[in-house]
C-alpha positions in Angstrom: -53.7 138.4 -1.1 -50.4 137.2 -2.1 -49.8 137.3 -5.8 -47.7 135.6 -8.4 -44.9 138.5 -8.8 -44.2 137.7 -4.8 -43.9 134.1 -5.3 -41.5 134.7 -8.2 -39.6 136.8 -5.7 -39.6 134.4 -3.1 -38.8 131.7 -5.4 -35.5 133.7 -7.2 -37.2 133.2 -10.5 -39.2 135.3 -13.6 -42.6 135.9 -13.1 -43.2 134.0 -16.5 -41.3 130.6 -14.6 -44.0 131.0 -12.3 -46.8 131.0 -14.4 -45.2 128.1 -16.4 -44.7 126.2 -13.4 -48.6 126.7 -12.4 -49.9 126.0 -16.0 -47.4 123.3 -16.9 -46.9 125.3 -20.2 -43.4 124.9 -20.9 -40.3 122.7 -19.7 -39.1 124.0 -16.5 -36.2 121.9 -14.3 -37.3 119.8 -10.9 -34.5 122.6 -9.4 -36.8 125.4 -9.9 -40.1 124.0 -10.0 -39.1 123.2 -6.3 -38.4 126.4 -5.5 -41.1 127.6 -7.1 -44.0 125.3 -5.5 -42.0 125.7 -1.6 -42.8 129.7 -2.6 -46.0 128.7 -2.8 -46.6 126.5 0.1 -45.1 129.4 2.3 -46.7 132.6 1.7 -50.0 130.3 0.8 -50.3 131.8 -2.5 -53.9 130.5 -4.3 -54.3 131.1 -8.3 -57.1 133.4 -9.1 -59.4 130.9 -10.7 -61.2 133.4 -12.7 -58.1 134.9 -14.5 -57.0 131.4 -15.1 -60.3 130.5 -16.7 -59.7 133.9 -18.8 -56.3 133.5 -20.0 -57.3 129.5 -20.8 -60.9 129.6 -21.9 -62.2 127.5 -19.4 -63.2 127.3 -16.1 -63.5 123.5 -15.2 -67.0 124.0 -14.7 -70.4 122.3 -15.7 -73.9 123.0 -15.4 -76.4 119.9 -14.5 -80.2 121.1 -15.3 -82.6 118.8 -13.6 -86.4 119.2 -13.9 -87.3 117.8 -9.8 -84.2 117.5 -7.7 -86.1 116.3 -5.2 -87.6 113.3 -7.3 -85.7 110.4 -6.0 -84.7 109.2 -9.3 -83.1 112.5 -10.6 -81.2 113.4 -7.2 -79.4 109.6 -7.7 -78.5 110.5 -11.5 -77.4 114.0 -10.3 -75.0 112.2 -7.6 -74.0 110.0 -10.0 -72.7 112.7 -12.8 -71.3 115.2 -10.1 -69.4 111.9 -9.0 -68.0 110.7 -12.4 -67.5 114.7 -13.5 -65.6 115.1 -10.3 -63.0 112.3 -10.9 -62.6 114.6 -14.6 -61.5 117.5 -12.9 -65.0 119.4 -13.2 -66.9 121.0 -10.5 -71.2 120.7 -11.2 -73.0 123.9 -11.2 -76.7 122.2 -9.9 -80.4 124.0 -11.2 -83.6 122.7 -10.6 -86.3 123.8 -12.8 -89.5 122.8 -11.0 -90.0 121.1 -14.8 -90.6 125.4 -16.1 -90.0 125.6 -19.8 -89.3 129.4 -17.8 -87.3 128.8 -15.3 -85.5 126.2 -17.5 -84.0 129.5 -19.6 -83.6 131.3 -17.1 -81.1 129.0 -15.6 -79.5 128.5 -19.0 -79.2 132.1 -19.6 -77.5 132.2 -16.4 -75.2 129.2 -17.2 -74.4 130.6 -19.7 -73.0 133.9 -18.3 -71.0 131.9 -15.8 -69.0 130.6 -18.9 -69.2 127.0 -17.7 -67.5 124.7 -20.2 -70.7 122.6 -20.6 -73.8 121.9 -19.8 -75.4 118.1 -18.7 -79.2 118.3 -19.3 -83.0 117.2 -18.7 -85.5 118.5 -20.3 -88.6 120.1 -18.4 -90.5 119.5 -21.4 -90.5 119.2 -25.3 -89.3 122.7 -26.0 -86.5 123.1 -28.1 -85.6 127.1 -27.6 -83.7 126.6 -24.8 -81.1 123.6 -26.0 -81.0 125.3 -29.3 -80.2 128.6 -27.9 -77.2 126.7 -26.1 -76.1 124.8 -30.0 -76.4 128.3 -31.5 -73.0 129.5 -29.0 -71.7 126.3 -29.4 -72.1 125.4 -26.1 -71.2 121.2 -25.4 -74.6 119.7 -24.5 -75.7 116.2 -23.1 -79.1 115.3 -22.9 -80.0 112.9 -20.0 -83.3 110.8 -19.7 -85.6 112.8 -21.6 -85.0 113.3 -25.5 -86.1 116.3 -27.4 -87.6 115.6 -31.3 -85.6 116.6 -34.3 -82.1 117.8 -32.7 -78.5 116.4 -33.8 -76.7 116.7 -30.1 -75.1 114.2 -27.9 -77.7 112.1 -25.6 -77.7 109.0 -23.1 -81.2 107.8 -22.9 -82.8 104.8 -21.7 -85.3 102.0 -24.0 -88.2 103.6 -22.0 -90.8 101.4 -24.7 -88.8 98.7 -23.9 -89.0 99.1 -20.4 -92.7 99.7 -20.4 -93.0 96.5 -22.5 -90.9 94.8 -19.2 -93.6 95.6 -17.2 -96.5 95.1 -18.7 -95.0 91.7 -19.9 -94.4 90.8 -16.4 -97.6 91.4 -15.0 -99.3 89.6 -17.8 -97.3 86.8 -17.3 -98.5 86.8 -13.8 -102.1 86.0 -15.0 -103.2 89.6 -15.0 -105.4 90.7 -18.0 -106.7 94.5 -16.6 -104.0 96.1 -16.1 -104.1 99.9 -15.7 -101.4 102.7 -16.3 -100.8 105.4 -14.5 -98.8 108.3 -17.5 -96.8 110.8 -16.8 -97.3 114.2 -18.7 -98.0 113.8 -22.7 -94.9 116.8 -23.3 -92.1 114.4 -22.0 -91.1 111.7 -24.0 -90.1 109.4 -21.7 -93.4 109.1 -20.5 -95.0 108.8 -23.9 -92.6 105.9 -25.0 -93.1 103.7 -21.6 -97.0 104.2 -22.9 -96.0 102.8 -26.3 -94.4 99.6 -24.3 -97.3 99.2 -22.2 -99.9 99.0 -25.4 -97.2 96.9 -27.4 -97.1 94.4 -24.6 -101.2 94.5 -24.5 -101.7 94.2 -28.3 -99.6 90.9 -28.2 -101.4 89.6 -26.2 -104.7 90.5 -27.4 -105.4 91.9 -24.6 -107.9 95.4 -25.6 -106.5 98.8 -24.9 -109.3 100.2 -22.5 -108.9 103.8 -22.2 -110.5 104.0 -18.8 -107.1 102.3 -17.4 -104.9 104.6 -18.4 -105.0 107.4 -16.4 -102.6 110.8 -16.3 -100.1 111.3 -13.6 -97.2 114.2 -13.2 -94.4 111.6 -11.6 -95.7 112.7 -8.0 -96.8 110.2 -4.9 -100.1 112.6 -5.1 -101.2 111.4 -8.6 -100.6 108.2 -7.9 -103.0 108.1 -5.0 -105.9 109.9 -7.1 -105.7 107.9 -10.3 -105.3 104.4 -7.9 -108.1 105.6 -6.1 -110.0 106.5 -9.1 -109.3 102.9 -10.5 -110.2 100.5 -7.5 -113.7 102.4 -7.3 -114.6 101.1 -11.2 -116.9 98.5 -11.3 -114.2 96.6 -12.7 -111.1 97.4 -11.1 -107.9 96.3 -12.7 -105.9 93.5 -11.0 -103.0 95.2 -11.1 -101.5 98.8 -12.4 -98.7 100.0 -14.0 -97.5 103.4 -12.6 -94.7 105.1 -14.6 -92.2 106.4 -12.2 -91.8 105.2 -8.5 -93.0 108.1 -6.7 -96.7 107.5 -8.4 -96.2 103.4 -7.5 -95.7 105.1 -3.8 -99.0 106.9 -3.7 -100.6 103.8 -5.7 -99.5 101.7 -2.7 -100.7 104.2 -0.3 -104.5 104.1 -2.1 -104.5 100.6 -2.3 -104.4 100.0 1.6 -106.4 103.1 2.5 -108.9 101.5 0.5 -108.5 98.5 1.8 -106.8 96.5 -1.1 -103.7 94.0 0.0 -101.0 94.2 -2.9 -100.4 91.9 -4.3 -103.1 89.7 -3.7 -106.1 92.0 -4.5 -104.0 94.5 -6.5 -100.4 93.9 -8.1 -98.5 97.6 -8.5 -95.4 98.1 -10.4 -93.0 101.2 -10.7 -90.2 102.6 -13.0 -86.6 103.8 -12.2 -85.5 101.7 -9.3 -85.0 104.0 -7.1 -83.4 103.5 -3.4 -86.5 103.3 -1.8 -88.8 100.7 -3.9 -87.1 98.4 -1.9 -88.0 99.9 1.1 -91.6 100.5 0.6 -93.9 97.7 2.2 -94.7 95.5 0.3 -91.2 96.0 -1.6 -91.8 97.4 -5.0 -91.5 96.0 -8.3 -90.0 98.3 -10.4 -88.1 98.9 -14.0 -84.5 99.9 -13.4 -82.7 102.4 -15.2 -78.7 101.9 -15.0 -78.5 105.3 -13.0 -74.4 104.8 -12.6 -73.9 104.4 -16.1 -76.0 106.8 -16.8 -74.0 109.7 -15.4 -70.5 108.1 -15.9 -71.5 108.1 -20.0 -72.8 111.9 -19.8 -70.0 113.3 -17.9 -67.9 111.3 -20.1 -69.1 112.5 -23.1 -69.3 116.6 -22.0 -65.6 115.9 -21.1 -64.9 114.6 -24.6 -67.2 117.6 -26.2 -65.6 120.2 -24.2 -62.5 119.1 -25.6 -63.1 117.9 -29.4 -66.2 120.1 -30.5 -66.0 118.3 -34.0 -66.2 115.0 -33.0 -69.4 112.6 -33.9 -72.7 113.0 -32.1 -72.7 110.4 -29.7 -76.3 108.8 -28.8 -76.2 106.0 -26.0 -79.6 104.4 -25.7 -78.9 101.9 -22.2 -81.2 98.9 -21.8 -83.8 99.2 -18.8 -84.2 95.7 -16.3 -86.9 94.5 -14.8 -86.4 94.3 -10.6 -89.3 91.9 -9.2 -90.4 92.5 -5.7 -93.0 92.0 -3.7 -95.4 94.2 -4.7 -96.2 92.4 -8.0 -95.2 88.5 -6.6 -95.5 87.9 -2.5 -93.0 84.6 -4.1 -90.5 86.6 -5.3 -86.8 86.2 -3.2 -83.7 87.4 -4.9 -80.9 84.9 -5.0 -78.1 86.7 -6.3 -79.8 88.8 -8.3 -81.7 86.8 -9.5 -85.7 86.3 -9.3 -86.7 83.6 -7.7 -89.9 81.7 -6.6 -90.8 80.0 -3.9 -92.6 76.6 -4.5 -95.6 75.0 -2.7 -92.9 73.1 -0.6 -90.7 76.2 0.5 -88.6 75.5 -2.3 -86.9 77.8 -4.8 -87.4 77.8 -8.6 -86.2 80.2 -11.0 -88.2 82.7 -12.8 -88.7 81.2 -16.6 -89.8 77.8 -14.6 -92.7 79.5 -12.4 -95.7 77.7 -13.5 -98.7 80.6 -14.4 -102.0 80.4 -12.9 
C-alpha cells in the first residue's frame, strides 16, 4: 500500500503538508495542495480510515438498531435515515434485533466497540439497560418510533393516540358502532398509545369498550389472520376492525375473504403506518400514515447535531400522524389530489366533510 511519506515525496513537500492538505488542518497554498493531491491521484494513495478516526475521534459512522427489518414499515424508515445520514457524511452501520431485549445488547455492545460516532434507535421493547448503558459512555442517541418511560435523550416520535383516535374516528363516522382492535404487544409503547386513541375515540362517542374486540397481535400478517378469524366467528361480529400496523390489516384482509367476508361491505379493515404496499393490497387499504421521510431526515439530523454539540438541549419531535382513506374502509373513496373524495349516487365527486352518513 502506498503511504503518506511517499506521497510527500512525490509531491516535493513535508510529510506534515500532506497530512494538512488531507485533513484541511492548516492553511496550505493552491501551488502545493496541487501538487500534493496529483501525488495522490498517481500512486492511488487511500487514507487509512481507521488511523484517521484515531488521530480525530471519529469515524463518520452510525449505528441504526431496528427491531424487524423486514417489517415493511421499519425497512422505509431505515432507507430513509441511511439516505438523509448519507447526504451528512455518515455511513449506517444496520442491526436487526428480531425485537430481543438480548440481541438488542448484544448489538449495542458491539456498536459500541466499533466506536461509531452515534447511534439511531428503536426499541425492541420497554427496557431501559440497554439505552442507558449507551448515556452512561456518553454515547449520542436518537430514539425513533418507540419511546422508552422516564429517560431525558433526544427522540422523534409520532402522536400514535392521536393516530388511533384518526382511525377509530373515521370508521365511526362511517356508521360503524362494533369496531374491533387488533394490539400489538403491551411492552411497546406505540402500541399501547394507538389503544388509548382507539378507546378515546369510543368513549366519545358513547360507544362501550367491549373487551372481546380487542384482541392481541405481534405486528405480523399471521396475527392478523387469527385474531380476524377469531372475531368474524362471534355471534356478533364487528362491522369493521381496527388493526394496529399494516402487516396485521394484511392478514385481516386475508381472513376476511377466506371466510367469505367482502371488505368493505361486510367488514371495514383499517391499518397503521402507510406503508408502500396498503395501496397495493386488494381492496386498497385504509391506513394511518406516519411521515416516514421526515422521520429519518429529523433523526439523522439530530445524531449529526449531538455528535457534534453533546451539551446542547434534548430535542423531542413528536410528528402528527394522517389519516390515508382507501378502499378498504369506503368502496367511494377516490383521491383527487390528495384529497378524499366520494363518489355521489350520480358518479359525482364530493369532498370528504360533505359525505352524508348512513
Amino acid at each position: 500500500m502506498t503511504t503518506i511519506r511517499e506521497v510527500a515525496k512525490v509531491a516535493g513537500v513535508s510529510y506534515a503538508t500532506v497530512s494538512h492538505v488531507l485533513n484541511n488542518t492548516r492553511f496550505v497554498s493552491q501551488e502545493t495542495r496541487d501538487r500534493v493531491m496529483a501525488a495522490i491521484d498517481e500512486l492511488d494513495y487511500r487514507p487509512n480510515a481507521l488511523a484517521r478516526s484515531l488521530r480525530s475521534g471519529k469515524t463518520d459512522t452510525i449505528g441504526l438498531i431496528l427491531p424487524d427489518s423486514s417489517n415493511p414499515f421499519f425497512a422505509e424508515i431505515g432507507r430513509s435515515i441511511e439516505d438523509a445520514a448519507f447526504e451528512l457524511g455518515y455511513n449506517v452501520f444496520l442491526c436487526n434485533t428480531d425485537g430481543n431485549v438480548h440481541r438488542e445488547q448484544l448489538y449495542v455492545d458491539l456498536l459500541s466497540k466499533k466506536q461509531v460516532d452515534g447511534i439511531i434507535f428503536v426499541a425492541a421493547g420497554d427496557q431501559v439497560d440497554s439505552l442507558n448503558a449507551l448515556l452512561n459512555d456518553e454515547m449520542p442517541v436518537v430514539l425513533v418510533d418507540r419511546d422508552l418511560p422516564n429517560i431525558e435523550v433526544d427522540a422523534v416520535l409520532t402522536d400514535n393516540r392521536q393516530g388511533g383516535y384518526l382511525a377509530t374516528r373515521h370508521l365511526i363516522e362511517l356508521g360503524h358502532r362494533r369496531i374491533a382492535c387488533i394490539t400489538g404487544p403491551s411492552s411497546i409503547t406505540s402500541g399501547a398509545e394507538r389503544l388509548t386513541g382507539y378507546r378515546q375515540a369510543l368513549e366519545e362517542e358513547g360507544i362501550p369498550y367491549d373487551k372481546s374486540l380487542v384482541l392481541d397481535g405481534n405486528y405480523q400478517p399471521d396475527a392478523g389472520l387469527r385474531a380476524t378469524s377469531i372475531l368474524l366467528e362471534l355471534d356478533s361480529p364487528p362491522t369493521a376492525i381496527f388493526a394496529l400496523n399494516d402487516l396485521m390489516a394484511v392478514g385481516a384482509l386475508h381472513a376476511a375473504a377466506r371466510a367469505g367476508r367482502r371488505v368493505p361491505e361486510d367488514v371495514a379493515i383499517i391499518g397503521y403506518d402507510d406503508t408502500e404496499l396498503a395501496s397495493f393490497m386488494n381492496p386498497p387499504l385504509s391506513t394511518i400514515a406516519q411521515p416516514k421521510n421526515e422521520i429519518g431526515l429529523q433523526a439523522a439530523n439530530i445524531l449529526a447535531r449531538r455528535i457534534t454539540n453533546k451539551s446542547f438541549p434534548t430535542y423531542r419531535i413528536i410528528l402528527p400522524p394522517e389519516l390515508v382513506v382507501r378502499e378498504s374502509t369506503s368502496p367511494d373513496a377516490v383521491v383527487v389530489d390528495q384529497e378524499v373524495m366520494y363518489r355521489s349516487n350520480t358518479d359525482g365527486l364530493m369532498p370528504n366533510a360533505q359525505k352524508e352518513m348512513e
